[in-house]
SEVOKOL-972286 format. One record per atom (N, C-alpha, C): residue in one letter; z, y, x. Coordinates in steps of 0.001 Angstrom, whole numbers, plus 500000, padded with zeros to 6 digits. Layout:
! residues N
aZYX/...
! end
This chain:
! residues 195
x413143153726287054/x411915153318287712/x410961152750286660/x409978153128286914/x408883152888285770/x408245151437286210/x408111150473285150/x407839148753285313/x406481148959285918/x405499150153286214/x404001149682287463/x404924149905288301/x406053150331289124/x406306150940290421/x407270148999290723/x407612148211289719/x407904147182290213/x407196146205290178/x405831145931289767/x405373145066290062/x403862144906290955/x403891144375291854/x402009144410292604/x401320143277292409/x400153143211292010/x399752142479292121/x398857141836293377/x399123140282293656/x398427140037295265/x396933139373294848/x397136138626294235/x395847138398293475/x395455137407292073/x394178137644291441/x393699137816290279/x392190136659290438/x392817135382290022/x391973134542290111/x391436133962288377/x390075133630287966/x389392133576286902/x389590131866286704/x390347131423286120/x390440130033285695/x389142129452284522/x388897130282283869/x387957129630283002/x387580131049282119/x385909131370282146/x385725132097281297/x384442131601280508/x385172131006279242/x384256130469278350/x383715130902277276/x385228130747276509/x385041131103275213/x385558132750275191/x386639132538275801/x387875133759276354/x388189133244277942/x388996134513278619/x388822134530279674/x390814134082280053/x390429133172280976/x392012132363281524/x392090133316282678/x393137133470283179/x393315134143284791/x394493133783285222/x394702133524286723/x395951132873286773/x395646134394287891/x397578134898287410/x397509135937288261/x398976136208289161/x398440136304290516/x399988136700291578/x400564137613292192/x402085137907291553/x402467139493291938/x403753139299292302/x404170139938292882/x405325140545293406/x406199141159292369/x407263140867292192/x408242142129290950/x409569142102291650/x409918143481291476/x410924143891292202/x412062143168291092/x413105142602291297/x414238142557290437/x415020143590290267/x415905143228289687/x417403144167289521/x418046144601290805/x418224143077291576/x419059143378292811/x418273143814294139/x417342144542293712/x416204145178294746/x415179144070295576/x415805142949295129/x414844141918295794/x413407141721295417/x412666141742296163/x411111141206295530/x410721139584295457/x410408139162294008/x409798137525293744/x408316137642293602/x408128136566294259/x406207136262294173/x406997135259292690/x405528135336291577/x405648134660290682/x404152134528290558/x403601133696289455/x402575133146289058/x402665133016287372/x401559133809286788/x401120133481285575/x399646133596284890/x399844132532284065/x398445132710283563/x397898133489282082/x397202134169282875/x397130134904280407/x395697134575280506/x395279134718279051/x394487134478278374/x394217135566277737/x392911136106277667/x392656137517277564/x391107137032276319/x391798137430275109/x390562137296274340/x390431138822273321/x391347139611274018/x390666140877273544/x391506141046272202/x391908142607271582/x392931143050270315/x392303142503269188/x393063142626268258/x392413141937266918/x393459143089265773/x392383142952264166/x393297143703263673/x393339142319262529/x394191142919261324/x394725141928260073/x394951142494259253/x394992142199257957/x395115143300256664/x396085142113255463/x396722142643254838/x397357142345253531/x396520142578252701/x396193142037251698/x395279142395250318/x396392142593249340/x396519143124248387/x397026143605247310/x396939144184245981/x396775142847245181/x396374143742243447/x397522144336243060/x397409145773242512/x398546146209242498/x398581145894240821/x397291145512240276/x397466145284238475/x397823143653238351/x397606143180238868/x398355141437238984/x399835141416239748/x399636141986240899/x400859141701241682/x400443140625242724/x399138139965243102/x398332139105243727/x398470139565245114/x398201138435245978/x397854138965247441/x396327138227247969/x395707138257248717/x394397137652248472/x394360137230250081/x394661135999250318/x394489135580251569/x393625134461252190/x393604133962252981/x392527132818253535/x392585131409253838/x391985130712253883/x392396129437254482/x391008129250255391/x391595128548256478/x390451128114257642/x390921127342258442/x390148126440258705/x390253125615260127/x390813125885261570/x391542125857261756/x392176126232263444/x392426124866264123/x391350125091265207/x391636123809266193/x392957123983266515/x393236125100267840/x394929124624267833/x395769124518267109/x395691124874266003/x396721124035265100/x397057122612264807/x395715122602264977/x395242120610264509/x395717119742265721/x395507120328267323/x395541119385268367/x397334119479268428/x397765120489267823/x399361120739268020/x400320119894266843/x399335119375265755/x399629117875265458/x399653118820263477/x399711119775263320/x399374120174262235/x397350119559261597/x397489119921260334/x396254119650259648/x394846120293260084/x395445121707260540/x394503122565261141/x393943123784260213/x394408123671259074/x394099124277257908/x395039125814257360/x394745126208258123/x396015127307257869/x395453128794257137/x396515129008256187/x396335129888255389/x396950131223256142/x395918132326255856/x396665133592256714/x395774134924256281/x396474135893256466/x395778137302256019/x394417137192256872/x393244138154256065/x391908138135257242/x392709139037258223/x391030138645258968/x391341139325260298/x389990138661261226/x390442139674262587/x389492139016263964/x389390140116264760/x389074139896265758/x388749140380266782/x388113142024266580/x388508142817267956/x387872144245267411/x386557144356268040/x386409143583268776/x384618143782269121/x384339145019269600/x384842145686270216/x384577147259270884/x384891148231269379/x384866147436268163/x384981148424267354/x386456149431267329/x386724150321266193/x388258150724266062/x388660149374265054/x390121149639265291/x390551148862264418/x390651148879263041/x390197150105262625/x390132150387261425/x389052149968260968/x387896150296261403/x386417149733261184/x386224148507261094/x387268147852262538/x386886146068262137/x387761145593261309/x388634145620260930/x389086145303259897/x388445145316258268/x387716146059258067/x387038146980256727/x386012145774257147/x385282145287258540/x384325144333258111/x384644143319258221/x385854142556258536/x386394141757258394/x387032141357257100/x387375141864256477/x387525141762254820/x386397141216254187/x385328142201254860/x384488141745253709/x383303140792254538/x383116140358255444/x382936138794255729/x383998137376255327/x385221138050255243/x385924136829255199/x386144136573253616/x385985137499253180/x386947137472251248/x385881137879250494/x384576138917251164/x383359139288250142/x383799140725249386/x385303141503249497/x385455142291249105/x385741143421249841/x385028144825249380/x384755146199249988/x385847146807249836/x386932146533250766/x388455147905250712/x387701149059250864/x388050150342250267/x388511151791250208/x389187152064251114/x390591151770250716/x391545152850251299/x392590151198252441/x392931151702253673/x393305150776254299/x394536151853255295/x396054150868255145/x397156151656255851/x397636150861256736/x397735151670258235/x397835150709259199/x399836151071258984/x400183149715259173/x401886149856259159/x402438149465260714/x401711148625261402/x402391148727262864/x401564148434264093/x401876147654264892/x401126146757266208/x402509146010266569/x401670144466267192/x402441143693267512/x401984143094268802/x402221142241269840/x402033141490270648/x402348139912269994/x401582139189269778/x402082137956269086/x402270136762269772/x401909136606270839/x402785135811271906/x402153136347273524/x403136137412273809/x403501138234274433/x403470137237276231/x403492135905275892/x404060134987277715/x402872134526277708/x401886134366276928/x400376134044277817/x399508134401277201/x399148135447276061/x398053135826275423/x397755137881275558/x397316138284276120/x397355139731275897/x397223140405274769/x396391139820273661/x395976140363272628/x397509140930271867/x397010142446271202/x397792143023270644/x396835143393269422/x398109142940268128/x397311142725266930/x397247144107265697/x396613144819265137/x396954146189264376/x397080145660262949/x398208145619262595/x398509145032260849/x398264146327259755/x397600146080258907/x397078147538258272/x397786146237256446/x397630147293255507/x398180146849254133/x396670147847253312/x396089146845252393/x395135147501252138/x395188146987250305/x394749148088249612/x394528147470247791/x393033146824247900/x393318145430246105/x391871145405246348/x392052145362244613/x391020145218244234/x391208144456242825/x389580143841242525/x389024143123241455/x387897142407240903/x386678143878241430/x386558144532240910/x385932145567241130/x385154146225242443/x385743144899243480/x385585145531245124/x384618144341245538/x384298143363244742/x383426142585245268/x382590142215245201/x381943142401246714/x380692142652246927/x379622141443246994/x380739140334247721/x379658139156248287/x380610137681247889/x380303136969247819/x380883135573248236/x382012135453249370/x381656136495250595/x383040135970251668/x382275134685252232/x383394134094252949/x383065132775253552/x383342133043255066/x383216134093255230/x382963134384256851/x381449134085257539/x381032134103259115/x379745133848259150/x379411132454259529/x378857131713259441/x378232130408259477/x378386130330261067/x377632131111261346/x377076131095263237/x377945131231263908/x378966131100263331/x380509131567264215/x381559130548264048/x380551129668263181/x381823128498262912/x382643128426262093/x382457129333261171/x383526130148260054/x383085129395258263/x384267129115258143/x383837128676256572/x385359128496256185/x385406130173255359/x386729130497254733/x386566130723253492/x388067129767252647/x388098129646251341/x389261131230251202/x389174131994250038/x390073132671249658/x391403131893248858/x392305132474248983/x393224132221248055/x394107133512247433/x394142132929246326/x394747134583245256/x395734133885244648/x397048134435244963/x398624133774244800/x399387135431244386/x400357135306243566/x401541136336243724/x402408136341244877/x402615137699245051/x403563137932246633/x404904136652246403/x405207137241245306/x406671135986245521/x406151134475245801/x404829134308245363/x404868132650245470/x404097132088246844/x403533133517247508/x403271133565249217/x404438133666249575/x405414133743249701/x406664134449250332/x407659132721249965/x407386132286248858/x407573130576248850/x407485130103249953/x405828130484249961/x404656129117250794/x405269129331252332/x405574130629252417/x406835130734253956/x407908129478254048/x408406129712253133/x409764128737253147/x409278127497252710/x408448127112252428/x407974125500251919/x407206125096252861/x406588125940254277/x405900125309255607/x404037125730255219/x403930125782253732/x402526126391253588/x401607127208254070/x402251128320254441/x402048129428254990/x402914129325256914/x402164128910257980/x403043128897259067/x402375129924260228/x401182130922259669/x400718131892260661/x402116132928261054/x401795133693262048/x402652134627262169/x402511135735262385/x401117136274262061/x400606137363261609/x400821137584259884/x400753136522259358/x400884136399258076/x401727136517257506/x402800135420258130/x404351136120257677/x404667137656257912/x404116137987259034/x404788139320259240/x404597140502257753/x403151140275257847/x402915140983256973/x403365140991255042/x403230139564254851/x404378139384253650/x405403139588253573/x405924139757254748/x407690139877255091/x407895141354254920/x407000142382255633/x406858143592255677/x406336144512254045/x405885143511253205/x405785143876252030/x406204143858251110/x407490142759251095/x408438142152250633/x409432143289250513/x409564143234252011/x411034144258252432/x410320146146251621/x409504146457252104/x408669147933251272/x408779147647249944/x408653146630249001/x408736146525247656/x410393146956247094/x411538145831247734/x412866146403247905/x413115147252248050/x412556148244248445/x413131149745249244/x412295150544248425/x411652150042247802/x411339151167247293/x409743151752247217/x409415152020248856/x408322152512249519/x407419151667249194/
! end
């Protein structure tokens, strides 16, 4: 049985649409033992996002970000978290927003950009599904300053580290995104192997 034929939904109420949109929503799902449960949940729907790895392949560098994140900060962290660019796809493809997301956030013009998977990154109340792409850069690609845009609240520092000493900042608490890890982890493991 295919997972639409077990679940209905009864209804689809708008909790808050501000910044992003809350919905608390009520359905029916058939279980295992043929029984049907009313349940209640709420997601948060702020739309796919993509993310990129940077990579000097003549240093061995990875080129990543640091920025301000409220929830990080109210969740008792600094708020300051370092993580691959990225953002939102804005109706764009993900390939496209990504390519301008680089170069608002870091100031540098990728070429060539390889998407390696999709993820759901917290799958129990956020819909967004994220497209992780691995892209080269080197001195030669940059175009602007970076920073991200002002009007958006954005004021991002780069950081240019070797993979092994990002792949540290994992294990030393430096690095605690999880888009970020994924993608160091995923480059880590491709370096080992070979690919």
């Amino acid at each position: 049985m295919d997972t639409k034929d077990r679940v209905r939904i009864v209804n689809t109420a708008v909790l808050s649409d501000d910044w992003y949109v809350l919905r608390k929503v009520t359905f029916d799902f058939l279980r295992r033992d043929g029984t049907w449960q009313r349940q209640n949940r709420e997601t948060y729907d702020r739309g796919n996002g993509a993310t990129i790895l940077l990579h000097d392949r003549q240093t061995g560098n990875v080129l990543l970000t640091r920025q301000f994140r409220m929830p990080a900060f109210v969740n008792g962290h600094d708020g300051m978290l370092i993580e691959t660019p990225g953002g939102l796809l804005d109706d764009a493809s993900p390939e496209e927003r990504i390519r301008a997301e680089v170069e608002e956030e870091t100031g540098y013009r990728v070429r060539h950009v390889e998407k390696v998977f999709e993820a759901f990154m917290s799958p129990g109340s956020v819909t967004e599904k994220l497209y992780f792409y691995l892209g080269d850069y080197d001195s030669s690609m940059r175009v602007s300053a970076g920073g991200g845009v002002e009007e958006e609240g954005e004021e991002i520092e780069t950081i240019e580290v070797p993979l092994a000493k990002a792949l540290e900042m994992i294990a030393s608490g430096a690095i605690m995104d999880g888009k970020t890890i994924m993608l160091l982890q995923h480059a880590a493991l491709n370096a080992r192997s070979g690919k």
